[in-house]
Predicted model as a PDB file, atoms N, CA, C, CB and O in Angstrom, pLDDT in the B-factor column:
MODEL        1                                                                  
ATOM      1  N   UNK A   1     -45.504  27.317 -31.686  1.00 60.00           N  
ATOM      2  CA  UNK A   1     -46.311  26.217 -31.195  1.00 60.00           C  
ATOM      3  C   UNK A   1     -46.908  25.465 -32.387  1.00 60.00           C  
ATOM      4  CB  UNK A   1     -47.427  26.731 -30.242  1.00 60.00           C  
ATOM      5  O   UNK A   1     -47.415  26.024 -33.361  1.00 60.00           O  
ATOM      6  N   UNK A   2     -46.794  24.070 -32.206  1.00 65.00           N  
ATOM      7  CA  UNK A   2     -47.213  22.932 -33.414  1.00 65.00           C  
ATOM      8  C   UNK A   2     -49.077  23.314 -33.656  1.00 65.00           C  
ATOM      9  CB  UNK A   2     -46.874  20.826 -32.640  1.00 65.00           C  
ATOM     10  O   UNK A   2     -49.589  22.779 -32.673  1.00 65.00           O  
ATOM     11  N   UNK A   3     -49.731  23.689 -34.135  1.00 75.00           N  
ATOM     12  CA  UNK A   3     -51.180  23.144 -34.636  1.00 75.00           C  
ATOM     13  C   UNK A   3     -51.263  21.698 -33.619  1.00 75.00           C  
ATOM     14  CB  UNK A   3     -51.213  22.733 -36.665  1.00 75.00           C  
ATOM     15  O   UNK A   3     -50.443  20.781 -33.583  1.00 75.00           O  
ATOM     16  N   UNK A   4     -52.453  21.836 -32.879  1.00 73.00           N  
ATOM     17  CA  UNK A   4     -53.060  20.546 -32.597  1.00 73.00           C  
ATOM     18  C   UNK A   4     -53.024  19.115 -33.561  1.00 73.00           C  
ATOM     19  CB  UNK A   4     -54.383  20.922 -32.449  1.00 73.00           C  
ATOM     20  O   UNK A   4     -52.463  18.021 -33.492  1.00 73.00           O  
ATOM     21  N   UNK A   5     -54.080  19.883 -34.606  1.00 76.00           N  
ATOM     22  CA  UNK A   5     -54.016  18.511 -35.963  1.00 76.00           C  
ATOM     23  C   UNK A   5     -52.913  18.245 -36.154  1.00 76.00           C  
ATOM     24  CB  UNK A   5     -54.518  18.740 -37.503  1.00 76.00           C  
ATOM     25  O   UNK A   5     -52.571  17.100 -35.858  1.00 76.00           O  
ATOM     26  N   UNK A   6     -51.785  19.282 -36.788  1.00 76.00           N  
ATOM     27  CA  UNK A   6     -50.665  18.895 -37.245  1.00 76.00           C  
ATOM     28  C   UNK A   6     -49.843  17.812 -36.677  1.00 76.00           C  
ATOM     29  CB  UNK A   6     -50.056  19.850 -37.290  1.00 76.00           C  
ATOM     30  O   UNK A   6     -49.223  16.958 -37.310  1.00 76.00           O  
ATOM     31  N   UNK A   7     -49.931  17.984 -35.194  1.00 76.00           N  
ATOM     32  CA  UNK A   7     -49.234  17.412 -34.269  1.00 76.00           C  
ATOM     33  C   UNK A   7     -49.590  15.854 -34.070  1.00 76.00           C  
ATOM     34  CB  UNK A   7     -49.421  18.202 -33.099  1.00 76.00           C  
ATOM     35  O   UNK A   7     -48.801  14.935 -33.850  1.00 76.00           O  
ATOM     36  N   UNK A   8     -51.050  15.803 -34.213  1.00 75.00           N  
ATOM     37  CA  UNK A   8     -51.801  14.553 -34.343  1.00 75.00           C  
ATOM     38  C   UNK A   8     -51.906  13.484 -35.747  1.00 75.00           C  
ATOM     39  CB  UNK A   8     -53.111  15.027 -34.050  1.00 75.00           C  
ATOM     40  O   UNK A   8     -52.373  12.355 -35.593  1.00 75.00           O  
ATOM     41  N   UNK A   9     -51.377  14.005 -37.254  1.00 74.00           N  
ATOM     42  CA  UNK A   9     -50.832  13.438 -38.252  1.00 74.00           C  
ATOM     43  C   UNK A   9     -49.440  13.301 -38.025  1.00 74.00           C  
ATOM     44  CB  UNK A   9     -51.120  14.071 -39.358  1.00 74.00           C  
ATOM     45  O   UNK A   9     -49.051  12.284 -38.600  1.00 74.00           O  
ATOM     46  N   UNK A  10     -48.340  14.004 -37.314  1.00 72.00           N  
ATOM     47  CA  UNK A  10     -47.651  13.587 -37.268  1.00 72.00           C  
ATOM     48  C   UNK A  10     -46.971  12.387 -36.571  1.00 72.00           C  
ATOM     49  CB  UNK A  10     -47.489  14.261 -37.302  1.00 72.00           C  
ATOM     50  O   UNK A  10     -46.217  11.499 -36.971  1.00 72.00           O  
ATOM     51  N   UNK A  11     -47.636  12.758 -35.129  1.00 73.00           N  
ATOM     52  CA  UNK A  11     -47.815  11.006 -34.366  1.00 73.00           C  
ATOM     53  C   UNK A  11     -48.348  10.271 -35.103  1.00 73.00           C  
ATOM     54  CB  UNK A  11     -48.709  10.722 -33.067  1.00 73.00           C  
ATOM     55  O   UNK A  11     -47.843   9.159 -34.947  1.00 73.00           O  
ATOM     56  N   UNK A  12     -49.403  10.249 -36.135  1.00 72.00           N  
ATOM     57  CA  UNK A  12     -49.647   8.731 -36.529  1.00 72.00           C  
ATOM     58  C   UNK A  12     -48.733   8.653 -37.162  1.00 72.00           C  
ATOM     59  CB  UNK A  12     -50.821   8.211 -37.231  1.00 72.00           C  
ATOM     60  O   UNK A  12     -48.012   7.686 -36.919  1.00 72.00           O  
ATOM     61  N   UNK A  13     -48.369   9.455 -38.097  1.00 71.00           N  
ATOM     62  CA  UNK A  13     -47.184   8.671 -39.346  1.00 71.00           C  
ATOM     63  C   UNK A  13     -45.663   7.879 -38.971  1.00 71.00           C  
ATOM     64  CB  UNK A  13     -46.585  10.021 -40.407  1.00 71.00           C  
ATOM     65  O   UNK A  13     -45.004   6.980 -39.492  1.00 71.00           O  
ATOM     66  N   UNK A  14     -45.492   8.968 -37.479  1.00 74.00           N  
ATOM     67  CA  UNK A  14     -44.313   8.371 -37.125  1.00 74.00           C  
ATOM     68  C   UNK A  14     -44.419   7.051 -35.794  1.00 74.00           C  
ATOM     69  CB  UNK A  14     -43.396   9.682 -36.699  1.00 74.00           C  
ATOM     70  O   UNK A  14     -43.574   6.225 -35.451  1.00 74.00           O  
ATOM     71  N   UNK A  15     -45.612   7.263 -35.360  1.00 77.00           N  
ATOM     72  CA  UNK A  15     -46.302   6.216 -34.045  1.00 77.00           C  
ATOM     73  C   UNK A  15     -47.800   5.289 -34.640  1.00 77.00           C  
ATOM     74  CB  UNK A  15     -46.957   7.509 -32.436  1.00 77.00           C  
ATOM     75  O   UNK A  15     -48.586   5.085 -33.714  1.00 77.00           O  
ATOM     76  N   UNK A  16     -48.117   4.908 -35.575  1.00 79.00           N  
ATOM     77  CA  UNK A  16     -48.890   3.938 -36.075  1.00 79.00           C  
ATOM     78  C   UNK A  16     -49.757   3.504 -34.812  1.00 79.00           C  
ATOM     79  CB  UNK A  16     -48.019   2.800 -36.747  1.00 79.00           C  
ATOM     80  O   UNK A  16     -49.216   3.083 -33.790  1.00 79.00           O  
ATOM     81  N   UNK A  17     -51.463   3.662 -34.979  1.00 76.00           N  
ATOM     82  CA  UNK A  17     -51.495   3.161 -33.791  1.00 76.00           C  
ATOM     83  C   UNK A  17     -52.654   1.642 -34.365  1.00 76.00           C  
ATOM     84  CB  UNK A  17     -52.106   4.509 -32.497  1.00 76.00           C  
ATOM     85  O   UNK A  17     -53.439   1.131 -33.567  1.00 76.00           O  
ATOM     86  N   UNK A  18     -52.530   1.189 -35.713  1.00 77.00           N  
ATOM     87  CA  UNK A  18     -53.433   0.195 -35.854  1.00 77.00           C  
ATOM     88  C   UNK A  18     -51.915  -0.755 -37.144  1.00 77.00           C  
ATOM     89  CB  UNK A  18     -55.438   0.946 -36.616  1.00 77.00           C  
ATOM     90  O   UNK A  18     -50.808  -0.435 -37.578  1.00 77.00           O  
ATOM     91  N   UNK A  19     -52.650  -1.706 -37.226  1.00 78.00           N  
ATOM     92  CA  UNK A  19     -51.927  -2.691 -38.147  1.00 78.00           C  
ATOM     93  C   UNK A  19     -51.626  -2.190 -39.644  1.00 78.00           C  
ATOM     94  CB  UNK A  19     -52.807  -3.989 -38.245  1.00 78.00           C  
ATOM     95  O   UNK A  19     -50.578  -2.216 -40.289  1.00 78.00           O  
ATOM     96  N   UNK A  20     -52.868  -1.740 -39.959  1.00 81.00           N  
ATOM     97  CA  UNK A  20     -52.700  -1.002 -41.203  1.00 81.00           C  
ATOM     98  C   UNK A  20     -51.715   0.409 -41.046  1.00 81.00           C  
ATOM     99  CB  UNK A  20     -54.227  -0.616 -41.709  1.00 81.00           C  
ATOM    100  O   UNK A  20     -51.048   0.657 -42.051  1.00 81.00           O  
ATOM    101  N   UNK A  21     -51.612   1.038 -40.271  1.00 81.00           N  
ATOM    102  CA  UNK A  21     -50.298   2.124 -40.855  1.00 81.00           C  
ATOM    103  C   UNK A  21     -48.682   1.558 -40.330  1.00 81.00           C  
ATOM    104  CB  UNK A  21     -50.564   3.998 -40.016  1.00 81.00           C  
ATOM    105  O   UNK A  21     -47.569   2.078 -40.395  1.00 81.00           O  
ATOM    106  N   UNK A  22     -49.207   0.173 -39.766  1.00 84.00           N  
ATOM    107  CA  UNK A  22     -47.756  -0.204 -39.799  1.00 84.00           C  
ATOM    108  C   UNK A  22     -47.052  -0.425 -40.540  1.00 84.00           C  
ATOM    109  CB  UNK A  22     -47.471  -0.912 -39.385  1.00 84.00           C  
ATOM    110  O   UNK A  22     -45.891  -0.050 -40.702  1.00 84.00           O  
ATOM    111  N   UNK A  23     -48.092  -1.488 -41.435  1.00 86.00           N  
ATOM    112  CA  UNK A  23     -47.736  -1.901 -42.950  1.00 86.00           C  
ATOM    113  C   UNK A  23     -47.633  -1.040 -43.960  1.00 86.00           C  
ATOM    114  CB  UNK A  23     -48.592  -2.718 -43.469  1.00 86.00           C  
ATOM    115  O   UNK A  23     -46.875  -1.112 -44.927  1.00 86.00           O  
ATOM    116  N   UNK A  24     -48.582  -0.058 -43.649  1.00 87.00           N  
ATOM    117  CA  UNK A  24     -48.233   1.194 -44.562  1.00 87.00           C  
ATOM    118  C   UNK A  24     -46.538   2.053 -44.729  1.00 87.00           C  
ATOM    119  CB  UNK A  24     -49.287   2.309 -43.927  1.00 87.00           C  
ATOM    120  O   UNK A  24     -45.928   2.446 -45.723  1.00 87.00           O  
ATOM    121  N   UNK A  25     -46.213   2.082 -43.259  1.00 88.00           N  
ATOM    122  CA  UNK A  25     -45.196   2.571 -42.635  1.00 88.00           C  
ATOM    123  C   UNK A  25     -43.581   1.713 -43.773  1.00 88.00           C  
ATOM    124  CB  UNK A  25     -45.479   2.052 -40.696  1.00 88.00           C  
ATOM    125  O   UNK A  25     -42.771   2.101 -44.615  1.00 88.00           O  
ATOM    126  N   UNK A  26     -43.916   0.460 -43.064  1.00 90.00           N  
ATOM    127  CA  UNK A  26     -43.143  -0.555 -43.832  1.00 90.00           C  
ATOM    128  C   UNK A  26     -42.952  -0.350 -45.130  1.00 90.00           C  
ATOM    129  CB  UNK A  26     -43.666  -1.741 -43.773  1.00 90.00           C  
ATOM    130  O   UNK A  26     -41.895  -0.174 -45.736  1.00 90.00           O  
ATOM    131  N   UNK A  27     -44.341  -0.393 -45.618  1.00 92.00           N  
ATOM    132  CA  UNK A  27     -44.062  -0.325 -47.582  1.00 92.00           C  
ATOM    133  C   UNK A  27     -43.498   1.127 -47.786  1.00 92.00           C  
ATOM    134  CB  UNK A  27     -45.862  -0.458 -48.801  1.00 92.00           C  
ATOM    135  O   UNK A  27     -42.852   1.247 -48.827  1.00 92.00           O  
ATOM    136  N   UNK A  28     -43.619   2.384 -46.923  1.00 92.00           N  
ATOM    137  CA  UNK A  28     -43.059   2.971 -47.477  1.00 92.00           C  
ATOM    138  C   UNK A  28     -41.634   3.036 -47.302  1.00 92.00           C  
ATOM    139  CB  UNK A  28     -43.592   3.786 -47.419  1.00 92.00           C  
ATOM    140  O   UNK A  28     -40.925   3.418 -48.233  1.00 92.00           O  
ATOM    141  N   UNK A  29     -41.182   2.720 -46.268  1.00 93.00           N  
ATOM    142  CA  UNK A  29     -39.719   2.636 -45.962  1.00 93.00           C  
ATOM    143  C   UNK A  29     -39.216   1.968 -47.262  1.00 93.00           C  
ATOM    144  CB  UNK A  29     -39.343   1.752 -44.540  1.00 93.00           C  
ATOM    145  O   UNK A  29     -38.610   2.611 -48.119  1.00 93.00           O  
ATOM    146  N   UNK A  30     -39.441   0.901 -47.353  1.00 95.00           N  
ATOM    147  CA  UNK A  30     -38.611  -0.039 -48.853  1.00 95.00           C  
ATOM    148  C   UNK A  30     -39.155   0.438 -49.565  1.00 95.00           C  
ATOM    149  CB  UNK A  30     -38.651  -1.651 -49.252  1.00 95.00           C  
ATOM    150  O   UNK A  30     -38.147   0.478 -50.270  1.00 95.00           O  
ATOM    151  N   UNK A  31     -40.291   1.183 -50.502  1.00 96.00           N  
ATOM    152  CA  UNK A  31     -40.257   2.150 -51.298  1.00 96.00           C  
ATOM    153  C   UNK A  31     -39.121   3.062 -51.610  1.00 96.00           C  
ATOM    154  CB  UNK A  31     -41.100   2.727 -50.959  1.00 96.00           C  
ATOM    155  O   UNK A  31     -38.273   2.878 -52.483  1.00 96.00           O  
ATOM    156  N   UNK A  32     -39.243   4.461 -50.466  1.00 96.00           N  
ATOM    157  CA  UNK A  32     -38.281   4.929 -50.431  1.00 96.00           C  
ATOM    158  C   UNK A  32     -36.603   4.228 -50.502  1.00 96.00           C  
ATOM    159  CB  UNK A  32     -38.637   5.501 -49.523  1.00 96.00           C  
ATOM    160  O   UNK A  32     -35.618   4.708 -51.062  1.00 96.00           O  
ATOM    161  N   UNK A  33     -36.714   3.000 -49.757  1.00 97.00           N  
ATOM    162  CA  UNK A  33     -35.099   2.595 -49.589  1.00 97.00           C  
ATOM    163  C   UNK A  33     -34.941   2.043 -51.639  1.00 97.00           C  
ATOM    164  CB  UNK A  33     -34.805   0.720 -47.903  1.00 97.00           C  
ATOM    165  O   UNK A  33     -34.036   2.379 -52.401  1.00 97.00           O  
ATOM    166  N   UNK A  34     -35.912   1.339 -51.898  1.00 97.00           N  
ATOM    167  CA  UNK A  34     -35.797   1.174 -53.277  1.00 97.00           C  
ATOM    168  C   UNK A  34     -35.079   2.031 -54.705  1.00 97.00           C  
ATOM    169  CB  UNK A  34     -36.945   1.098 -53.415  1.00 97.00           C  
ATOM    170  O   UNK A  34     -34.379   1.793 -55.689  1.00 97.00           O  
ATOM    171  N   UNK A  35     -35.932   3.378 -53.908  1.00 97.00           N  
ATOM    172  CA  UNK A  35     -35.602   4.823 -54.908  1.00 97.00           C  
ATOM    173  C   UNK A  35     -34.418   4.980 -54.875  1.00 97.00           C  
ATOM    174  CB  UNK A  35     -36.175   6.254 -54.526  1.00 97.00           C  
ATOM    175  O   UNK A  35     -33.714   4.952 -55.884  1.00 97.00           O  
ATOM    176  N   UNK A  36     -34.029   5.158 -53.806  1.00 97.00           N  
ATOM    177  CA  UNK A  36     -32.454   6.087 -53.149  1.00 97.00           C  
ATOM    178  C   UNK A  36     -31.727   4.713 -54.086  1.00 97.00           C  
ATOM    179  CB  UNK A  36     -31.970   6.219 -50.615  1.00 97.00           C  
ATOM    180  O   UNK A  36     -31.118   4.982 -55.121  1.00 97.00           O  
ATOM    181  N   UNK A  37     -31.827   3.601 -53.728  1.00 97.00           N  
ATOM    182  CA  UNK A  37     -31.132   2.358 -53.937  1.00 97.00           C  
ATOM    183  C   UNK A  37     -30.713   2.491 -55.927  1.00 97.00           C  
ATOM    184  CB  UNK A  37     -32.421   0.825 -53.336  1.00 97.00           C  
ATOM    185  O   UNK A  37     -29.760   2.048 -56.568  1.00 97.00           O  
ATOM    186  N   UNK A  38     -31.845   3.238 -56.320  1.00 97.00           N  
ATOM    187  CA  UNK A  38     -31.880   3.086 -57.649  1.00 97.00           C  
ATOM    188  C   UNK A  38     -30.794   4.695 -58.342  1.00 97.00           C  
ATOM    189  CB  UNK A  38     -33.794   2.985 -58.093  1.00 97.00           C  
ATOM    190  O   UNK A  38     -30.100   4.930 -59.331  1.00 97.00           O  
ATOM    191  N   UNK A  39     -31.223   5.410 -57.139  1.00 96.00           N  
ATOM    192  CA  UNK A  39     -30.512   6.925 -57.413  1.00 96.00           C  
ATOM    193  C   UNK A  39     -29.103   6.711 -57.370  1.00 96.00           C  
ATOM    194  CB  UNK A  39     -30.874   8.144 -56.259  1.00 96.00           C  
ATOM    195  O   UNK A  39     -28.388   7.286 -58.190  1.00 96.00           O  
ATOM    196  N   UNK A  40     -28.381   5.569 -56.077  1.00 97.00           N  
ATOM    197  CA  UNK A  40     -26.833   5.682 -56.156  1.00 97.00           C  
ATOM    198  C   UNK A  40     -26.391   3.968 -56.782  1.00 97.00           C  
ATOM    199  CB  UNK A  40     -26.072   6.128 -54.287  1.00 97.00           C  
ATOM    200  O   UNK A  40     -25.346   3.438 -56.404  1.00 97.00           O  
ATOM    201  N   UNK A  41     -27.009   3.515 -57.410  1.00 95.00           N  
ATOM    202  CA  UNK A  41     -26.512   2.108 -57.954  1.00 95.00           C  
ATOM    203  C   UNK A  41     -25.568   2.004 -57.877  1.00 95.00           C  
ATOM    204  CB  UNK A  41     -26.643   1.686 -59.049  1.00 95.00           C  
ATOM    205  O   UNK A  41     -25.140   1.101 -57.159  1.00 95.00           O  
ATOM    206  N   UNK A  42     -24.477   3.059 -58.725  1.00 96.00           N  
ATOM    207  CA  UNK A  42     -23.336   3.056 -59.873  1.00 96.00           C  
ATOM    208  C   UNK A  42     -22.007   3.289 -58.307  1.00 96.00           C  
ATOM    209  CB  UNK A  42     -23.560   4.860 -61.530  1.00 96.00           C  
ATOM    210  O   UNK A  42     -20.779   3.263 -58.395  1.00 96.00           O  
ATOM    211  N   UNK A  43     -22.869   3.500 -57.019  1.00 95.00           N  
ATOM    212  CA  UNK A  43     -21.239   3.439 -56.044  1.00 95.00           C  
ATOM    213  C   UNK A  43     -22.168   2.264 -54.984  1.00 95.00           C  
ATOM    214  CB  UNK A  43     -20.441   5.575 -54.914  1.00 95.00           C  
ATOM    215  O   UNK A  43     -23.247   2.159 -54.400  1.00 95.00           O  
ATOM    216  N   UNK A  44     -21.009   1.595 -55.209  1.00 96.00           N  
ATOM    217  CA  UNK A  44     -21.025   0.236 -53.894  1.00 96.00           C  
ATOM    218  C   UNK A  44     -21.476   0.813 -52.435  1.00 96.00           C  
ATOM    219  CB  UNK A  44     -19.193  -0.516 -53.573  1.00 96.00           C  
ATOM    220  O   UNK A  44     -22.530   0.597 -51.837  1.00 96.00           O  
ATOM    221  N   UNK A  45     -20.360   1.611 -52.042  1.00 97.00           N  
ATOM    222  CA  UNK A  45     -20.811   1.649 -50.683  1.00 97.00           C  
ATOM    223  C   UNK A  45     -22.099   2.712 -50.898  1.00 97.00           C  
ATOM    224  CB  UNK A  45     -19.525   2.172 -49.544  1.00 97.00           C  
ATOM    225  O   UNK A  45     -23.061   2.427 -50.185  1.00 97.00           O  
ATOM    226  N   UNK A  46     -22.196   3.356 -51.370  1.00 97.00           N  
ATOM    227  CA  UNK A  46     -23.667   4.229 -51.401  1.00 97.00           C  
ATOM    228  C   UNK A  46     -25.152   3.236 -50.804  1.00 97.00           C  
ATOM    229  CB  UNK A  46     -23.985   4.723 -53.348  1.00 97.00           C  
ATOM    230  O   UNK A  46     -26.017   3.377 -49.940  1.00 97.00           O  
ATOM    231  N   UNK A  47     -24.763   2.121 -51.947  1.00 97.00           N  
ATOM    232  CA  UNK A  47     -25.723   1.491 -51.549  1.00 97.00           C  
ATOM    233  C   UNK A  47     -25.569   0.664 -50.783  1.00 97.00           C  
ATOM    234  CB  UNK A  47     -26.262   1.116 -52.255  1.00 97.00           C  
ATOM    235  O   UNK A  47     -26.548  -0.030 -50.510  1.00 97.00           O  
ATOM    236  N   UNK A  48     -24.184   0.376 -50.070  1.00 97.00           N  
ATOM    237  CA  UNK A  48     -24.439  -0.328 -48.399  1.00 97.00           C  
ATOM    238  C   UNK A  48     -24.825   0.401 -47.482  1.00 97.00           C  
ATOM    239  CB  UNK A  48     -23.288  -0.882 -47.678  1.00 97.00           C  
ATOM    240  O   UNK A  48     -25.423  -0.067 -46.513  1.00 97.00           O  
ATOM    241  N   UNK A  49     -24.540   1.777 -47.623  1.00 97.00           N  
ATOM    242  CA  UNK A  49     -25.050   2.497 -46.930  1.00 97.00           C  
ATOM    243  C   UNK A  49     -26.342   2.991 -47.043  1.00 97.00           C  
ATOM    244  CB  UNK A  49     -24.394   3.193 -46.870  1.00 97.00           C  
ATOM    245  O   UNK A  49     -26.460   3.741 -46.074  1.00 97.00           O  
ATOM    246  N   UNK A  50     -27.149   2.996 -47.536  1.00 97.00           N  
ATOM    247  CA  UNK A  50     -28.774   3.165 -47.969  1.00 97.00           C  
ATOM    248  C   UNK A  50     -29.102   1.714 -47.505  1.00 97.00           C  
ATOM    249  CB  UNK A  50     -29.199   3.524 -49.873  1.00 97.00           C  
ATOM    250  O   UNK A  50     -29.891   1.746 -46.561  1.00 97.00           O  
ATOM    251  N   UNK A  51     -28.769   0.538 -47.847  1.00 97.00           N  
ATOM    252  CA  UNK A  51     -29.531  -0.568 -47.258  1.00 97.00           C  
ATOM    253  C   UNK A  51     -29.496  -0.513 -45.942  1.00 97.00           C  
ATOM    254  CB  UNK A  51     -29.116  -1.822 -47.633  1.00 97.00           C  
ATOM    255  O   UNK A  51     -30.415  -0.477 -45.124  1.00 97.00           O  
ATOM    256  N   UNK A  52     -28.018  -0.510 -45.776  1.00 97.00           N  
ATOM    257  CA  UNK A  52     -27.784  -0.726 -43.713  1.00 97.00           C  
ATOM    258  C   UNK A  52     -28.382   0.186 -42.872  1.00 97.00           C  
ATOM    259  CB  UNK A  52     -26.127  -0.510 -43.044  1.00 97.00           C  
ATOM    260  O   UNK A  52     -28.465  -0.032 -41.663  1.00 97.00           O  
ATOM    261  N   UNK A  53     -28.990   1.623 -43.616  1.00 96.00           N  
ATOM    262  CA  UNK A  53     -29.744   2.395 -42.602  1.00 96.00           C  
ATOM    263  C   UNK A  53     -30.635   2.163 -42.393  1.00 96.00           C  
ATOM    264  CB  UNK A  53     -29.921   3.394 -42.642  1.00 96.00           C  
ATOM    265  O   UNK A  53     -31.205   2.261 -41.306  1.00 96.00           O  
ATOM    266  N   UNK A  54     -31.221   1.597 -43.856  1.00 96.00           N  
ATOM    267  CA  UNK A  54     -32.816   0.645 -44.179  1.00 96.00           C  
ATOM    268  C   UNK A  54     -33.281   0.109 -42.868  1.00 96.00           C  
ATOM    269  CB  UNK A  54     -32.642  -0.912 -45.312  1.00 96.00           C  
ATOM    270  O   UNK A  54     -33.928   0.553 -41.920  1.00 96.00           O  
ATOM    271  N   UNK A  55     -32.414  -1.577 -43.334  1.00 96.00           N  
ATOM    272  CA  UNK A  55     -32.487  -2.328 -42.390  1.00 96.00           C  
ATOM    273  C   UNK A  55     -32.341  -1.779 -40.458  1.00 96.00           C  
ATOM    274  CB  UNK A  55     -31.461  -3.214 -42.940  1.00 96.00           C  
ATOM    275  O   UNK A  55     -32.869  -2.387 -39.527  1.00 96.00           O  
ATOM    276  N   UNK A  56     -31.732  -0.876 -40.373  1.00 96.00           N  
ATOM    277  CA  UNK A  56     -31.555  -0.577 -38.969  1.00 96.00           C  
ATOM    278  C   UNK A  56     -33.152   0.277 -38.833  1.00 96.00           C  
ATOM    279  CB  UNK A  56     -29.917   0.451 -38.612  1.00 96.00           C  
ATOM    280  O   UNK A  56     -33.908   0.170 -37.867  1.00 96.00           O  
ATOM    281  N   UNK A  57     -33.288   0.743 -39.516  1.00 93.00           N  
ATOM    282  CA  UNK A  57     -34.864   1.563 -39.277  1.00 93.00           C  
ATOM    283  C   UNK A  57     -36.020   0.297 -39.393  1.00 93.00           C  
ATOM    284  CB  UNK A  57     -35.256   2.982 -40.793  1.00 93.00           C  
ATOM    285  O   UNK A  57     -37.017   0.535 -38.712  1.00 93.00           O  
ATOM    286  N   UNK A  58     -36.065  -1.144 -40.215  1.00 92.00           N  
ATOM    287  CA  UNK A  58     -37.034  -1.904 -39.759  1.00 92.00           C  
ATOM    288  C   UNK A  58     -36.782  -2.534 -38.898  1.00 92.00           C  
ATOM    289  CB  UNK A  58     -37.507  -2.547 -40.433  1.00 92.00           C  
ATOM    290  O   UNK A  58     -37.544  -3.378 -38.424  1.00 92.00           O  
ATOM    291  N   UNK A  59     -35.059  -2.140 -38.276  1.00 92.00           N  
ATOM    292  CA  UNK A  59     -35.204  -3.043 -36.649  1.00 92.00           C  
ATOM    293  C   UNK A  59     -35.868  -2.220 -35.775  1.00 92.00           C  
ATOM    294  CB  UNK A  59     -33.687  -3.446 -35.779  1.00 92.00           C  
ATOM    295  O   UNK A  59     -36.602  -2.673 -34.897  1.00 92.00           O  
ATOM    296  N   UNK A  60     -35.709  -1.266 -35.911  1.00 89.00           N  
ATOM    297  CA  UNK A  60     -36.367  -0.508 -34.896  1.00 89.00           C  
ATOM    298  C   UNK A  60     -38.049  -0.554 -34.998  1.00 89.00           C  
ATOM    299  CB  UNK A  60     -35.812   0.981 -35.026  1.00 89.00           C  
ATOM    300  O   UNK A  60     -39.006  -0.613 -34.225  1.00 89.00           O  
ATOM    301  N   UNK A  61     -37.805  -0.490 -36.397  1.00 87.00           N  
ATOM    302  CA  UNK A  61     -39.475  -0.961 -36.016  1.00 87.00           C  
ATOM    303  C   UNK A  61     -40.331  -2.539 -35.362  1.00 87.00           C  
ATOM    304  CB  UNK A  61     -40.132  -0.820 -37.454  1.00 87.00           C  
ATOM    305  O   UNK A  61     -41.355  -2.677 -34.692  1.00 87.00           O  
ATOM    306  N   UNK A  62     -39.348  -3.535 -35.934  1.00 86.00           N  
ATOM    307  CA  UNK A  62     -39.554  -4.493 -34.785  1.00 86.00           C  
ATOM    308  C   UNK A  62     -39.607  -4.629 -33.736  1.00 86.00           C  
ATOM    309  CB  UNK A  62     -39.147  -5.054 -34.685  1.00 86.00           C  
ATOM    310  O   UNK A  62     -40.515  -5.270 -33.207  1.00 86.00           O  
ATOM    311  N   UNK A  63     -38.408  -3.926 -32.929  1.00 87.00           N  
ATOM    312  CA  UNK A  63     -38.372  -3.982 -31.625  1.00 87.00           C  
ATOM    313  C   UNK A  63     -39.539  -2.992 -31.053  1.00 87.00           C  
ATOM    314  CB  UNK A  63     -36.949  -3.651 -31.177  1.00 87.00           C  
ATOM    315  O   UNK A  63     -39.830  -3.076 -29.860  1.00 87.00           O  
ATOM    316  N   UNK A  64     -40.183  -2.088 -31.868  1.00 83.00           N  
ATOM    317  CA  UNK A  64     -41.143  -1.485 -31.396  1.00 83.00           C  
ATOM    318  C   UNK A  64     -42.581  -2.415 -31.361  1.00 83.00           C  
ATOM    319  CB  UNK A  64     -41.179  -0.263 -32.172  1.00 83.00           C  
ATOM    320  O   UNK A  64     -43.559  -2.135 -30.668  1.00 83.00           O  
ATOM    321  N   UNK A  65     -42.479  -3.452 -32.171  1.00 80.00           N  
ATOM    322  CA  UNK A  65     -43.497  -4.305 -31.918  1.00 80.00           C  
ATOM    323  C   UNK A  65     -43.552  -5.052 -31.374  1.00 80.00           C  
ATOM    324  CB  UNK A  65     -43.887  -4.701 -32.483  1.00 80.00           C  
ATOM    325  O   UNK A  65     -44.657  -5.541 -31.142  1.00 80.00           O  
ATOM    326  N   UNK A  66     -42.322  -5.630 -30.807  1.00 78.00           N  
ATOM    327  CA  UNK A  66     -42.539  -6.919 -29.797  1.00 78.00           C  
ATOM    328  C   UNK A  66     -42.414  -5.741 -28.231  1.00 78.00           C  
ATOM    329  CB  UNK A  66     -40.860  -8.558 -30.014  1.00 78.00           C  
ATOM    330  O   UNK A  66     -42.390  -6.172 -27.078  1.00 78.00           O  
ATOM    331  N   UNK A  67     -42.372  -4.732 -28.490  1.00 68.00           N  
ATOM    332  CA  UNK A  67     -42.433  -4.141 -27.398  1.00 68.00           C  
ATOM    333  C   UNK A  67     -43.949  -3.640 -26.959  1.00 68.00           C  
ATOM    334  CB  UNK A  67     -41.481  -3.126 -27.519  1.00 68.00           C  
ATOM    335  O   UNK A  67     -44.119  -3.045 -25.895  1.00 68.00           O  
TER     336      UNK A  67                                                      
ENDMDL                                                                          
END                                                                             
């Protein structure tokens, strides 16, 4: 069984419930997508594939906001 708290940092990080951990959320995604981006430079598709998952994870986060 999850810890109460535990369970309750983990909904925010992954369910944001104010403006600020959205944006937080955001910067870290392209953070992270930045790193990885910098870890496989040297192969093409590596990094189509690190962007295109990117991008599909801030659609989802859009559609979670106009929702």
């Amino acid at each position: 069984m999850i810890r109460p708290d535990l369970r309750l940092l983990v909904d925010d990080v992954l369910f944001p419930s104010t403006d600020a951990g959205v944006v937080g959320q955001v910067l870290g995604v392209l953070a992270v997508t930045v790193a990885v981006v910098w870890f496989v430079r040297r192969e093409r598709a590596l990094v189509t594939l690190v962007v295109g998952v990117s991008l599909v994870l801030l659609g989802f986060f859009g559609l979670r906001a106009l929702h």
